[in-house]
mmCIF file of the N, C-alpha and C atoms, coordinates in Angstrom:
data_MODEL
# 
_entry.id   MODEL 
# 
loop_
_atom_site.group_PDB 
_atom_site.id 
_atom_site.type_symbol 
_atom_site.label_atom_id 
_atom_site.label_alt_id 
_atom_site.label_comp_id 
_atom_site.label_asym_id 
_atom_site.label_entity_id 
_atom_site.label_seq_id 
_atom_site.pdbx_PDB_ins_code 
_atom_site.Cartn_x 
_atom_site.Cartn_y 
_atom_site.Cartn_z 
_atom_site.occupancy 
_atom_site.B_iso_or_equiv 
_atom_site.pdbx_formal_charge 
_atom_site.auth_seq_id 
_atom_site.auth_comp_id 
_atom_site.auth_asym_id 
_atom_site.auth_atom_id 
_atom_site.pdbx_PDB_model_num 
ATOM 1   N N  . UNK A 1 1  ? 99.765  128.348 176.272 1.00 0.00 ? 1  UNK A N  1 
ATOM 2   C CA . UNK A 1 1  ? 100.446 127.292 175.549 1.00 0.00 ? 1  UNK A CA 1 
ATOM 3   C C  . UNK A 1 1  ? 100.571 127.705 174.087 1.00 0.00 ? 1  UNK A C  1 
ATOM 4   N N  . UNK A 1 2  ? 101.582 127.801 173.860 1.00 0.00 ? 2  UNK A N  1 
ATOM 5   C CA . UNK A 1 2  ? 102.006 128.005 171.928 1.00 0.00 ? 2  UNK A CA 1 
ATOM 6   C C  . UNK A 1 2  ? 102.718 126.282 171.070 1.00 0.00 ? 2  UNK A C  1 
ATOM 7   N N  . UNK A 1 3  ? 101.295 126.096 170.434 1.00 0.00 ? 3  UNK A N  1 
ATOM 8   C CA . UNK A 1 3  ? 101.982 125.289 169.625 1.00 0.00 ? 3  UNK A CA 1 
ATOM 9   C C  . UNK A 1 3  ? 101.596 125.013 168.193 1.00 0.00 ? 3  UNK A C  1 
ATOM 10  N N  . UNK A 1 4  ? 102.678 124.359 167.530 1.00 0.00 ? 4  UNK A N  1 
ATOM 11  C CA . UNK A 1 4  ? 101.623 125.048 166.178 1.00 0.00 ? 4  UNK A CA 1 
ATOM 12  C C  . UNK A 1 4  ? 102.294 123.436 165.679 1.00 0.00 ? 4  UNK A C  1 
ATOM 13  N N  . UNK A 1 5  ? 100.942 123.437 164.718 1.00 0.00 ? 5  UNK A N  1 
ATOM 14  C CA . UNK A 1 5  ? 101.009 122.308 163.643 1.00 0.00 ? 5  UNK A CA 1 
ATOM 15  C C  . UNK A 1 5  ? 100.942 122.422 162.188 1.00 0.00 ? 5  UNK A C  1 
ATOM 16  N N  . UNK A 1 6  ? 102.006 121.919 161.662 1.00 0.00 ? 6  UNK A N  1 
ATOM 17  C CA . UNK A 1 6  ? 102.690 121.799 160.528 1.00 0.00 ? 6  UNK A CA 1 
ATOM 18  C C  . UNK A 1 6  ? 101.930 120.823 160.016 1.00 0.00 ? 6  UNK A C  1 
ATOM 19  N N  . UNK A 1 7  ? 100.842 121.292 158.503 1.00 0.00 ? 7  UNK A N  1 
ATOM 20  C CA . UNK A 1 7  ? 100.378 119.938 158.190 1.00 0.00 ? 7  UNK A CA 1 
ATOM 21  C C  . UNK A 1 7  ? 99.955  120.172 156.509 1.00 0.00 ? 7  UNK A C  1 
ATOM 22  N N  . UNK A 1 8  ? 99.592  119.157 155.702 1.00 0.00 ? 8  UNK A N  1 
ATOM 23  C CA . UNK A 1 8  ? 99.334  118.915 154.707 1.00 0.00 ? 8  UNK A CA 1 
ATOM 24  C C  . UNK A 1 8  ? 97.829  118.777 154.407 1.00 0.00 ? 8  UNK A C  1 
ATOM 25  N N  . UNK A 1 9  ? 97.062  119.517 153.615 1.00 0.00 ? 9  UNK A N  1 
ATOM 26  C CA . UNK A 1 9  ? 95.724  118.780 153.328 1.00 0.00 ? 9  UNK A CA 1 
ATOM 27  C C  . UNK A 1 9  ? 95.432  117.710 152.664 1.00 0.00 ? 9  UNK A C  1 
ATOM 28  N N  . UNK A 1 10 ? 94.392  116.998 153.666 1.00 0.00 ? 10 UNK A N  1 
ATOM 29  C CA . UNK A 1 10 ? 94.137  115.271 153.317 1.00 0.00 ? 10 UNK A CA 1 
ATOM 30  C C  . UNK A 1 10 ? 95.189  114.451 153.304 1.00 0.00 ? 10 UNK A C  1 
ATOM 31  N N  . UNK A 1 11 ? 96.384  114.773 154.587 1.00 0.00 ? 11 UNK A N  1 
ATOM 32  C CA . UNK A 1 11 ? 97.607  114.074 154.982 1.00 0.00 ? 11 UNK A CA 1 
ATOM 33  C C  . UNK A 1 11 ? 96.702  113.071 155.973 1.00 0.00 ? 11 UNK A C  1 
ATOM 34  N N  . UNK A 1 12 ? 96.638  111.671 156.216 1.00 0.00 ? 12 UNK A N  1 
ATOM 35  C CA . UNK A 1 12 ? 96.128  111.438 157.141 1.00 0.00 ? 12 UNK A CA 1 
ATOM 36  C C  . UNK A 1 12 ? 96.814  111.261 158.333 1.00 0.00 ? 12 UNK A C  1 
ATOM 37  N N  . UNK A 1 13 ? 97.937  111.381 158.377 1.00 0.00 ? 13 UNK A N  1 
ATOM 38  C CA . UNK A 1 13 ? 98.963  110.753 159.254 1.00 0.00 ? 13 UNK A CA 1 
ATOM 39  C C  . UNK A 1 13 ? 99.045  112.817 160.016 1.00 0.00 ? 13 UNK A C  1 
ATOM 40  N N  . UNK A 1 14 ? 98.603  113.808 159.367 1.00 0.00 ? 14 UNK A N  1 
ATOM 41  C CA . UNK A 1 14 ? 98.425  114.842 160.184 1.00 0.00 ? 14 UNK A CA 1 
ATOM 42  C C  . UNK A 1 14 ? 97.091  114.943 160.584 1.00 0.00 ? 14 UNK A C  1 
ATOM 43  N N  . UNK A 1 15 ? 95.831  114.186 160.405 1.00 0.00 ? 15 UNK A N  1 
ATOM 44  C CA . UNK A 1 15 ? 94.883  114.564 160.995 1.00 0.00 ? 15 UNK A CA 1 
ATOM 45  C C  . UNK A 1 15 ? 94.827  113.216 162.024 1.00 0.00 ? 15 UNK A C  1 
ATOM 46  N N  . UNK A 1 16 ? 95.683  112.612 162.107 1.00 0.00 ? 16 UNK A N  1 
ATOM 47  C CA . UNK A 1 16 ? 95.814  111.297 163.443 1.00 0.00 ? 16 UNK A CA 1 
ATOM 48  C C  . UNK A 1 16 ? 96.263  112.778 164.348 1.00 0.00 ? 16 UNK A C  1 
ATOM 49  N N  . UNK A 1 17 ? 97.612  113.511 163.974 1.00 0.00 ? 17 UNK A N  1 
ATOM 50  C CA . UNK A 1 17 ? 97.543  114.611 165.071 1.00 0.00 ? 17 UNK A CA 1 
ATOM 51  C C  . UNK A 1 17 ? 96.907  115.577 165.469 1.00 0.00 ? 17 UNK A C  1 
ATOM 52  N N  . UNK A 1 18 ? 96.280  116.014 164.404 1.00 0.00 ? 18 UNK A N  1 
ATOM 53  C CA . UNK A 1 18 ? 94.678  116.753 164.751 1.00 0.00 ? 18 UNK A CA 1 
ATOM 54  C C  . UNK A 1 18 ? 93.486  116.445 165.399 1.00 0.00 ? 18 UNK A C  1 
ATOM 55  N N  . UNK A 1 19 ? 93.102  115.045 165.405 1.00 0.00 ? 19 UNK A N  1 
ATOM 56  C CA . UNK A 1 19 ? 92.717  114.350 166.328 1.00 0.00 ? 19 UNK A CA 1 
ATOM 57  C C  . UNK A 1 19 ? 93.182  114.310 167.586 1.00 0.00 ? 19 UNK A C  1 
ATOM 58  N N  . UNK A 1 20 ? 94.541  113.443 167.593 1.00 0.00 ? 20 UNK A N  1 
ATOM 59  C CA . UNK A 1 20 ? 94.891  114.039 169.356 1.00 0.00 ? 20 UNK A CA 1 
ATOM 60  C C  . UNK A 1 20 ? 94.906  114.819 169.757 1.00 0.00 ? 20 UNK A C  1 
ATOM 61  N N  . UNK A 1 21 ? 95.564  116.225 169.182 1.00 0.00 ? 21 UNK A N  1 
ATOM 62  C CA . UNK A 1 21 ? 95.253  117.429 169.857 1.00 0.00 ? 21 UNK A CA 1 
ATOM 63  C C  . UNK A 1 21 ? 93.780  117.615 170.332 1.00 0.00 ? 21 UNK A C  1 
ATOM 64  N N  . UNK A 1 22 ? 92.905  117.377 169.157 1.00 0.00 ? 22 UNK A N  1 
ATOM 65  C CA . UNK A 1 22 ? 91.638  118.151 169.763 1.00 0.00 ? 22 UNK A CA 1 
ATOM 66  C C  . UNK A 1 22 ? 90.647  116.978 170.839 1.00 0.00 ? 22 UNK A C  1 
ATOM 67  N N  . UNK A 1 23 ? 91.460  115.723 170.906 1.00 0.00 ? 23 UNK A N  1 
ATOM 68  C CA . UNK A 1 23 ? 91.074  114.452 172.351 1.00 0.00 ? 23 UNK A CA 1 
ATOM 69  C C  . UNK A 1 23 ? 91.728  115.362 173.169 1.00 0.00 ? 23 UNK A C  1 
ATOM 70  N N  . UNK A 1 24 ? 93.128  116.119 173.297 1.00 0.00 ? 24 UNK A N  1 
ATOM 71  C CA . UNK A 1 24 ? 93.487  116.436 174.594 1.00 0.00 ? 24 UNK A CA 1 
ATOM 72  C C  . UNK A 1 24 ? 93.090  117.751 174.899 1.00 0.00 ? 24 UNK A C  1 
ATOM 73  N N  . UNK A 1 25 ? 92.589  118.793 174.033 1.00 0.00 ? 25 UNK A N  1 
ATOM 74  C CA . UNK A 1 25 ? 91.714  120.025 174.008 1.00 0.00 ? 25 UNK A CA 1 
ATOM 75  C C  . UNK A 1 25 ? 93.400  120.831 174.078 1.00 0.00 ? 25 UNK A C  1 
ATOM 76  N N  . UNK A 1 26 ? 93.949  120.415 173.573 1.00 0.00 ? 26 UNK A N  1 
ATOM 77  C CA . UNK A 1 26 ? 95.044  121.848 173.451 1.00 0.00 ? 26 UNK A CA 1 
ATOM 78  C C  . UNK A 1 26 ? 95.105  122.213 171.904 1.00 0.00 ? 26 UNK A C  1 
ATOM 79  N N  . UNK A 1 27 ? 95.211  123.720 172.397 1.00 0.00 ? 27 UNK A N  1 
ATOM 80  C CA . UNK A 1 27 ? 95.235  124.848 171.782 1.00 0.00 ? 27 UNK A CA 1 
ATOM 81  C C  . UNK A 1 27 ? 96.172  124.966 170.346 1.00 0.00 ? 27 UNK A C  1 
ATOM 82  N N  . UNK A 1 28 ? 95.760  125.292 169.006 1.00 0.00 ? 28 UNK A N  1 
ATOM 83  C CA . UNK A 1 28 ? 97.293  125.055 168.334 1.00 0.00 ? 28 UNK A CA 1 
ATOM 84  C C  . UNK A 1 28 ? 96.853  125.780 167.401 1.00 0.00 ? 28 UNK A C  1 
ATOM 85  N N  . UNK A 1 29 ? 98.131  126.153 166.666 1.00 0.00 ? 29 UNK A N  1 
ATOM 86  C CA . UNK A 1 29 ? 97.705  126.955 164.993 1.00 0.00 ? 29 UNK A CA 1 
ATOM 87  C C  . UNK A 1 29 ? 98.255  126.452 164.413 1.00 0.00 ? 29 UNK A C  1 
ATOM 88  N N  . UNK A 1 30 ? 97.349  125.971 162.915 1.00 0.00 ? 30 UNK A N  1 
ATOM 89  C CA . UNK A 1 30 ? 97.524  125.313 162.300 1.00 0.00 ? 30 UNK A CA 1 
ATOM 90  C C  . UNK A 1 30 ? 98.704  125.885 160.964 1.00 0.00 ? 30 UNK A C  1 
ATOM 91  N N  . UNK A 1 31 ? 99.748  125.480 160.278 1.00 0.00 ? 31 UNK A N  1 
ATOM 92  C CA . UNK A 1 31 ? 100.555 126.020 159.298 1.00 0.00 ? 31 UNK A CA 1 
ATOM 93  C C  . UNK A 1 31 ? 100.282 125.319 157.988 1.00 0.00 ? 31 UNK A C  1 
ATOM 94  N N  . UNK A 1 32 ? 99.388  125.315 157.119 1.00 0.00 ? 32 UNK A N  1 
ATOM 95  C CA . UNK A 1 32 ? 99.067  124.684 155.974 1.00 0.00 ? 32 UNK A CA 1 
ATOM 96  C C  . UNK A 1 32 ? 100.573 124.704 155.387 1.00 0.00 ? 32 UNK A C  1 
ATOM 97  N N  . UNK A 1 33 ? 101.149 123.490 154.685 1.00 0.00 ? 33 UNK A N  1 
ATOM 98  C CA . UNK A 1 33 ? 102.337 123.750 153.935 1.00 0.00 ? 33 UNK A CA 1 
ATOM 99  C C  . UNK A 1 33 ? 101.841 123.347 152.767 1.00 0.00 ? 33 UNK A C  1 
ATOM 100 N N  . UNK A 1 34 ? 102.898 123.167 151.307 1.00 0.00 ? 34 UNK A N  1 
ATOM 101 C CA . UNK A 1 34 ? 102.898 123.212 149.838 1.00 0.00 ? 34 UNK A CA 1 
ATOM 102 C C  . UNK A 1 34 ? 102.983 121.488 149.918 1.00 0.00 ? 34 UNK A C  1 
ATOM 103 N N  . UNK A 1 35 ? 101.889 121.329 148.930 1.00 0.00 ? 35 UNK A N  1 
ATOM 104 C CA . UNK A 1 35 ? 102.102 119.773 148.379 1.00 0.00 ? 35 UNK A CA 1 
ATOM 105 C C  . UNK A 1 35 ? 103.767 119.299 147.969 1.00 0.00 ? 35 UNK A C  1 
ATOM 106 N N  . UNK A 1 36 ? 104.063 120.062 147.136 1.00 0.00 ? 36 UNK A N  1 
ATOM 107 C CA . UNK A 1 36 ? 105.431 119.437 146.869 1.00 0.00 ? 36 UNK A CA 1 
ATOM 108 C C  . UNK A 1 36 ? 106.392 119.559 147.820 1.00 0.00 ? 36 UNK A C  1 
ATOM 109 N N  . UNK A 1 37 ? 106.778 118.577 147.706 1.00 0.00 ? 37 UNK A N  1 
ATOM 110 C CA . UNK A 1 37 ? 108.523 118.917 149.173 1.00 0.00 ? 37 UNK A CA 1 
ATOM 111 C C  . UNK A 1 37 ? 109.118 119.832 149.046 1.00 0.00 ? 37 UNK A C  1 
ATOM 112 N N  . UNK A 1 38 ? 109.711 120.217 147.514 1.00 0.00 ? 38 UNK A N  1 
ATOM 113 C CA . UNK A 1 38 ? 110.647 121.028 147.404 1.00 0.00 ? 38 UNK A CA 1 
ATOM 114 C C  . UNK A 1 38 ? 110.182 122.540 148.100 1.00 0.00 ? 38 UNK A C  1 
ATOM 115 N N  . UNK A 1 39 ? 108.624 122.907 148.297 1.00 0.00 ? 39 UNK A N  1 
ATOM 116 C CA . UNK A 1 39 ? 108.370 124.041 148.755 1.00 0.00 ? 39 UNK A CA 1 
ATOM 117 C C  . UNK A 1 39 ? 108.437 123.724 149.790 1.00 0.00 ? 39 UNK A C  1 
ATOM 118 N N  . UNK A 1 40 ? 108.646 123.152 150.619 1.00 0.00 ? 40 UNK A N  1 
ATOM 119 C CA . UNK A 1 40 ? 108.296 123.525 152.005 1.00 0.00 ? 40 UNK A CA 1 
ATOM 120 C C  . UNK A 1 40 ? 109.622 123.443 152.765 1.00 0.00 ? 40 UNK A C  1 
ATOM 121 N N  . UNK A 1 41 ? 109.700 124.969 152.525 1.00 0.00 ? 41 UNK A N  1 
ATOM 122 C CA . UNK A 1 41 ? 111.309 125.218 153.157 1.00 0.00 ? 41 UNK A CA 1 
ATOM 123 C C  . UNK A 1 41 ? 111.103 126.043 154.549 1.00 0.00 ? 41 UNK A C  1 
ATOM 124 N N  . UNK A 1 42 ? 109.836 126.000 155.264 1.00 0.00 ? 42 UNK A N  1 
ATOM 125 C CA . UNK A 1 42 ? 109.774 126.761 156.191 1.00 0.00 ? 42 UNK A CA 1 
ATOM 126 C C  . UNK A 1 42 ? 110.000 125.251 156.795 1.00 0.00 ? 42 UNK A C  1 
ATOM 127 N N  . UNK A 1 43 ? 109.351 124.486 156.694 1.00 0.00 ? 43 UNK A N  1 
ATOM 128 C CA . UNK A 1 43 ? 109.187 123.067 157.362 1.00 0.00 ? 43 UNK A CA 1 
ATOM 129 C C  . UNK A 1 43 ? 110.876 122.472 157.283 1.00 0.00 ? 43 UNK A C  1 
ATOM 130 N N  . UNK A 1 44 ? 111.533 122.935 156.381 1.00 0.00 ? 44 UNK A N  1 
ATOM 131 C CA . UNK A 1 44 ? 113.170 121.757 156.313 1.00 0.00 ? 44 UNK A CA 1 
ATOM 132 C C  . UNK A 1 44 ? 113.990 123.293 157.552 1.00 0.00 ? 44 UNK A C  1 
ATOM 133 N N  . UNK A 1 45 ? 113.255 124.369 157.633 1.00 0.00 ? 45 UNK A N  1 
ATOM 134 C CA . UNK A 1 45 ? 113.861 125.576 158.522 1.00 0.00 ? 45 UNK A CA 1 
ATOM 135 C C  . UNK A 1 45 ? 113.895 124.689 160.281 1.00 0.00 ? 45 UNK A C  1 
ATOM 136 N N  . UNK A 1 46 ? 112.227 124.658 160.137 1.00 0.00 ? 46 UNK A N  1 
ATOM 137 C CA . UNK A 1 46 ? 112.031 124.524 161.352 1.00 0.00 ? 46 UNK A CA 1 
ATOM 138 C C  . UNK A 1 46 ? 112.687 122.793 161.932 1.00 0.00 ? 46 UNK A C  1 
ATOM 139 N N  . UNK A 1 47 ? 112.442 122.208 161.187 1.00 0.00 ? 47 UNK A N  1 
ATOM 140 C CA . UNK A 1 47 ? 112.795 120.505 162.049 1.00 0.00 ? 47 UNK A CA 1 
ATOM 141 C C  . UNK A 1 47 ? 114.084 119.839 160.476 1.00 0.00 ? 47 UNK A C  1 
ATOM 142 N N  . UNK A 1 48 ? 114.467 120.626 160.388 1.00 0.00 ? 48 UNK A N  1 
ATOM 143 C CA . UNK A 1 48 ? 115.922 119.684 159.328 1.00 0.00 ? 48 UNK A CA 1 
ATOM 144 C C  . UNK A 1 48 ? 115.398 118.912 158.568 1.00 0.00 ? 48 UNK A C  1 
ATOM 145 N N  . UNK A 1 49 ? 113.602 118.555 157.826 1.00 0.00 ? 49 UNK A N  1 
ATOM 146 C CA . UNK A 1 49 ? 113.458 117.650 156.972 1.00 0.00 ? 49 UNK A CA 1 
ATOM 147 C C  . UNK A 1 49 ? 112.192 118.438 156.207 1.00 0.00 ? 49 UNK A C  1 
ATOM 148 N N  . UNK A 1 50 ? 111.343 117.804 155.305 1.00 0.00 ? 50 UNK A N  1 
ATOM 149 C CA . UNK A 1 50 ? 110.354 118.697 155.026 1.00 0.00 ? 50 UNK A CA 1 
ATOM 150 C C  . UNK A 1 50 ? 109.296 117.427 154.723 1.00 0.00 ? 50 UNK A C  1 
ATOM 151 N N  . UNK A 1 51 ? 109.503 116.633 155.639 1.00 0.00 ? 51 UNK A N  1 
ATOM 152 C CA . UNK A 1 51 ? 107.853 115.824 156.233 1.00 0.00 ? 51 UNK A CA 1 
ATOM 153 C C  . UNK A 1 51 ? 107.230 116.587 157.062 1.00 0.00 ? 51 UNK A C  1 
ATOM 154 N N  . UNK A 1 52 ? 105.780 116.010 156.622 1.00 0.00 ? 52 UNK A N  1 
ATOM 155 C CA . UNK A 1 52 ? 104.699 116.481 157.528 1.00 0.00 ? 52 UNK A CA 1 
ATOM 156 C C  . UNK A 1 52 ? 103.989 115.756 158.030 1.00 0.00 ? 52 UNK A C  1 
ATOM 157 N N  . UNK A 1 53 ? 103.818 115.305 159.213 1.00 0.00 ? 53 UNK A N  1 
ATOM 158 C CA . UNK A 1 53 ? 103.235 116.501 160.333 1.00 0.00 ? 53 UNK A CA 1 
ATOM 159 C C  . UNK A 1 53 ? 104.507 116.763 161.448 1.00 0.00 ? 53 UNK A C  1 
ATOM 160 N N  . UNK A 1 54 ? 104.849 118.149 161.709 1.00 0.00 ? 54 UNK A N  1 
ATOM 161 C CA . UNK A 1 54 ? 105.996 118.057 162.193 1.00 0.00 ? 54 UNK A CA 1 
ATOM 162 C C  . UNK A 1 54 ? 104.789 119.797 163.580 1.00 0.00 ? 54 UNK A C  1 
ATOM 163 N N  . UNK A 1 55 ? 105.044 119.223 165.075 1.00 0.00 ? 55 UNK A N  1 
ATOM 164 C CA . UNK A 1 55 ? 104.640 119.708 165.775 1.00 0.00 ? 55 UNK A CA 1 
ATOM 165 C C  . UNK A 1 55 ? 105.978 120.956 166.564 1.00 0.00 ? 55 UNK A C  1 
ATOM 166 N N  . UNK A 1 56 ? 105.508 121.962 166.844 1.00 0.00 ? 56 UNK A N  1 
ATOM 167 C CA . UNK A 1 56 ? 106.524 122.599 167.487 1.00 0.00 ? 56 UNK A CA 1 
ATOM 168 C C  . UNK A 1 56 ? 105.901 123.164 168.850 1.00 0.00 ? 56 UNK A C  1 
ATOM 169 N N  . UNK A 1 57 ? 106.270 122.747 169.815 1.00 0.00 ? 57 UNK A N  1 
ATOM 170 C CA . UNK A 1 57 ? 105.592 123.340 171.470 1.00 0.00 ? 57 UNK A CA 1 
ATOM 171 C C  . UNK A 1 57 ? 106.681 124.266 172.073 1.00 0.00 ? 57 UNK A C  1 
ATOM 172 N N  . UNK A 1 58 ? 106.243 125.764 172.020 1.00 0.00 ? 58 UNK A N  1 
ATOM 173 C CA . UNK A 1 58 ? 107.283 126.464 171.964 1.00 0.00 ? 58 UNK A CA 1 
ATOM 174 C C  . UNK A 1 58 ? 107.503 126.623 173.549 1.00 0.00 ? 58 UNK A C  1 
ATOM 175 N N  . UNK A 1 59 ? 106.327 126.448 174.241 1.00 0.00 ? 59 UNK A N  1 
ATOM 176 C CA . UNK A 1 59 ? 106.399 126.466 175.836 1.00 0.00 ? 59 UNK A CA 1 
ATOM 177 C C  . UNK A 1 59 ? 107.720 125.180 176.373 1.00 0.00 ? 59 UNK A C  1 
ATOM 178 N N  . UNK A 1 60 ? 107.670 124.158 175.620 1.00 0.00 ? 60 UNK A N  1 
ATOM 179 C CA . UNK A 1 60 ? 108.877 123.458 175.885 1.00 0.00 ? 60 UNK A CA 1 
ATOM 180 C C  . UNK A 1 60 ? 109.593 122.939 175.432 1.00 0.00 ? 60 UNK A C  1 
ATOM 181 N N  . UNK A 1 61 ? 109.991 123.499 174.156 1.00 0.00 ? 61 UNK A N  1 
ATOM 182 C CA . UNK A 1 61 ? 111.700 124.017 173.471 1.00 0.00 ? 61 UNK A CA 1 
ATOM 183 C C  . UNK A 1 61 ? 111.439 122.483 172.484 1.00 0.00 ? 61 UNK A C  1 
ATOM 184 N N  . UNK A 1 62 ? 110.073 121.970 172.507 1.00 0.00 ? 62 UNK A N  1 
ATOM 185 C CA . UNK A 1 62 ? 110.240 120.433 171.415 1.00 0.00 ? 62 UNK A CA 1 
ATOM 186 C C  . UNK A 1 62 ? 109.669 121.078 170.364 1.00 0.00 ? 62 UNK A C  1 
ATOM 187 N N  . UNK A 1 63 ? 110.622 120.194 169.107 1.00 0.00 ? 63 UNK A N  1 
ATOM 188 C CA . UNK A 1 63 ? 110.414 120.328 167.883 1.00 0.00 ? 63 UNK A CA 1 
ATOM 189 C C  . UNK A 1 63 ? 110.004 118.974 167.084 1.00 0.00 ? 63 UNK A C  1 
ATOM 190 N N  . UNK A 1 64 ? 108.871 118.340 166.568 1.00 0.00 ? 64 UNK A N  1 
ATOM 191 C CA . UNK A 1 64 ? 109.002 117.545 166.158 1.00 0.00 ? 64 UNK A CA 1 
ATOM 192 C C  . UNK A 1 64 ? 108.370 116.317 165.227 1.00 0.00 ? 64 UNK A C  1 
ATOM 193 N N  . UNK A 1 65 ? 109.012 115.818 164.269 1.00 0.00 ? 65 UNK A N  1 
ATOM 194 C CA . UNK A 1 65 ? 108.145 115.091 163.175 1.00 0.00 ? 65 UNK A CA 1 
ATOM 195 C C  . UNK A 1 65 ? 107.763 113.608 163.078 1.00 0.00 ? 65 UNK A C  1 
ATOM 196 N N  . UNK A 1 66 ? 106.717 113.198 162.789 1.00 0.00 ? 66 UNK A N  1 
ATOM 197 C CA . UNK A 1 66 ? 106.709 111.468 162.541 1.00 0.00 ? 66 UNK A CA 1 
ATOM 198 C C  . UNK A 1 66 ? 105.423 111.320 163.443 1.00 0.00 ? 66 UNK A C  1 
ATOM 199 N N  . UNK A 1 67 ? 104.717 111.207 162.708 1.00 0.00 ? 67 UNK A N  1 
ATOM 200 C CA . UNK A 1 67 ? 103.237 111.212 163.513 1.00 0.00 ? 67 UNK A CA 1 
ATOM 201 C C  . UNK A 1 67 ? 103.203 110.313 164.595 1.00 0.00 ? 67 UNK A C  1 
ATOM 202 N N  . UNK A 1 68 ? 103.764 109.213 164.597 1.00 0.00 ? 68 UNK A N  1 
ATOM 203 C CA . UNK A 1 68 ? 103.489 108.535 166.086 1.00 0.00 ? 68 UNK A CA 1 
ATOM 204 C C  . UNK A 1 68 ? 104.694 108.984 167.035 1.00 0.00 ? 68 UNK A C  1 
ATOM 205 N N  . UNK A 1 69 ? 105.588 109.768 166.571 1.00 0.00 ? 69 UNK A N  1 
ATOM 206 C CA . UNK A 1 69 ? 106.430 109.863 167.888 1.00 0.00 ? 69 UNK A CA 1 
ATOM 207 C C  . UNK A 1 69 ? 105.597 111.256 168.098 1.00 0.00 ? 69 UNK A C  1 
ATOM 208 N N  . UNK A 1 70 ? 104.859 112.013 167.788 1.00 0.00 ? 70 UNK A N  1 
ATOM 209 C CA . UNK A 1 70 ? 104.231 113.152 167.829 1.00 0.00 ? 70 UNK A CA 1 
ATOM 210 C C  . UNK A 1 70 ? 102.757 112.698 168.900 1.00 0.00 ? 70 UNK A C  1 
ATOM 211 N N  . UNK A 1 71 ? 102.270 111.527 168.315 1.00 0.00 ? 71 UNK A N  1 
ATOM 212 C CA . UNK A 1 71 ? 101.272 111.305 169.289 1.00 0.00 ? 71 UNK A CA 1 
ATOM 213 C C  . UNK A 1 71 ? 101.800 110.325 170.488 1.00 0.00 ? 71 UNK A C  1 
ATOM 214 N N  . UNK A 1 72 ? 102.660 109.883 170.635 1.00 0.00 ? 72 UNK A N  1 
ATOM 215 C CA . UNK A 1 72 ? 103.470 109.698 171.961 1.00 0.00 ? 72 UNK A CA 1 
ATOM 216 C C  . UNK A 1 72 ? 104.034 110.807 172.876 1.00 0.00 ? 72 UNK A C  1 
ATOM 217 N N  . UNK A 1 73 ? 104.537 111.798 172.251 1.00 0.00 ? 73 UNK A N  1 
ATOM 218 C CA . UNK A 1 73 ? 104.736 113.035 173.046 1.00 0.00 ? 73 UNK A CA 1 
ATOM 219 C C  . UNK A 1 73 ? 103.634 113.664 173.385 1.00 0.00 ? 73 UNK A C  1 
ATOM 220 N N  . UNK A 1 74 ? 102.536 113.678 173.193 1.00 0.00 ? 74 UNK A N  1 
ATOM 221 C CA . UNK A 1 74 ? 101.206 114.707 173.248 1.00 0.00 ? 74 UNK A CA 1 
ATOM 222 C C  . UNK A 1 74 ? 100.863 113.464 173.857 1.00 0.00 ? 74 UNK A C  1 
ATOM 223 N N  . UNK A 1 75 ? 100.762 111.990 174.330 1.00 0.00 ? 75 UNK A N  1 
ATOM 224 C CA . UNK A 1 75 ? 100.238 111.618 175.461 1.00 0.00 ? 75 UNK A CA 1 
ATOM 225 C C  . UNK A 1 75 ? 100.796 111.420 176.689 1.00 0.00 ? 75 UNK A C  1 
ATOM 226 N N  . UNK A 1 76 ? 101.993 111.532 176.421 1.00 0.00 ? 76 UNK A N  1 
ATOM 227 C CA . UNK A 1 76 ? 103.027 111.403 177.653 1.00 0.00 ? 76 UNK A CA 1 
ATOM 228 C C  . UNK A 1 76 ? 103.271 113.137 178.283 1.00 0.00 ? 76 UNK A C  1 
ATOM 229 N N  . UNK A 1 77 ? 102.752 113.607 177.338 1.00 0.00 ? 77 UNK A N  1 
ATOM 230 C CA . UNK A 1 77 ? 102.995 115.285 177.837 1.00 0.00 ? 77 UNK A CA 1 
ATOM 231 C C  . UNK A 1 77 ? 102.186 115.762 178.632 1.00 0.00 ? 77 UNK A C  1 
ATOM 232 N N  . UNK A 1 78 ? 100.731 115.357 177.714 1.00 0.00 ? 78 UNK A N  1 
ATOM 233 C CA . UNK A 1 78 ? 99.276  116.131 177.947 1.00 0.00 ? 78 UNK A CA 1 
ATOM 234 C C  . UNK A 1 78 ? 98.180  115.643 178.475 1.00 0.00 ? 78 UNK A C  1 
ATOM 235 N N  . UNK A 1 79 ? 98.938  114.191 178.503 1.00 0.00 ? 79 UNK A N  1 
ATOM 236 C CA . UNK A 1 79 ? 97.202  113.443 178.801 1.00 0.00 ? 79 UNK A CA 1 
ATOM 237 C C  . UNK A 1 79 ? 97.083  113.207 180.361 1.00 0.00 ? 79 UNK A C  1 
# 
């Protein structure tokens, strides 16, 4: 399983997804991004915006940001 998480330090709305991930024990690497928006142009690359927490599961082609639609997909996916 490849999935990686896009997140901010002391974002809490990315450690609600760090939490679920590690309730459902899947596997992930973590992508520290830049406090300011304007840097985080890998994040406006990958999902068209540069909020965080934005999840990418490369095993099944989802890309995606907004912490509760993120922990709705990781329970409807994984649990």
């Amino acid at each position: 399983m490849t999935m990686t998480l896009y997140r901010l330090e002391g974002c809490p709305y990315c450690e609600l997804v760090v939490d679920r991930l590690d309730e459902l024990d899947i596997d992930y690497e973590s992508v520290w991004v830049e406090g300011l928006h304007s840097r985080r142009n890998e994040v406006k690359r990958i999902s068209g915006q540069r909020q965080v927490p934005v999840v990418v599961d490369e095993d099944r082609g989802i890309t995606m940001a907004e912490s509760d639609r993120i922990l709705e997909y990781l329970d409807r996916s994984y649990a």
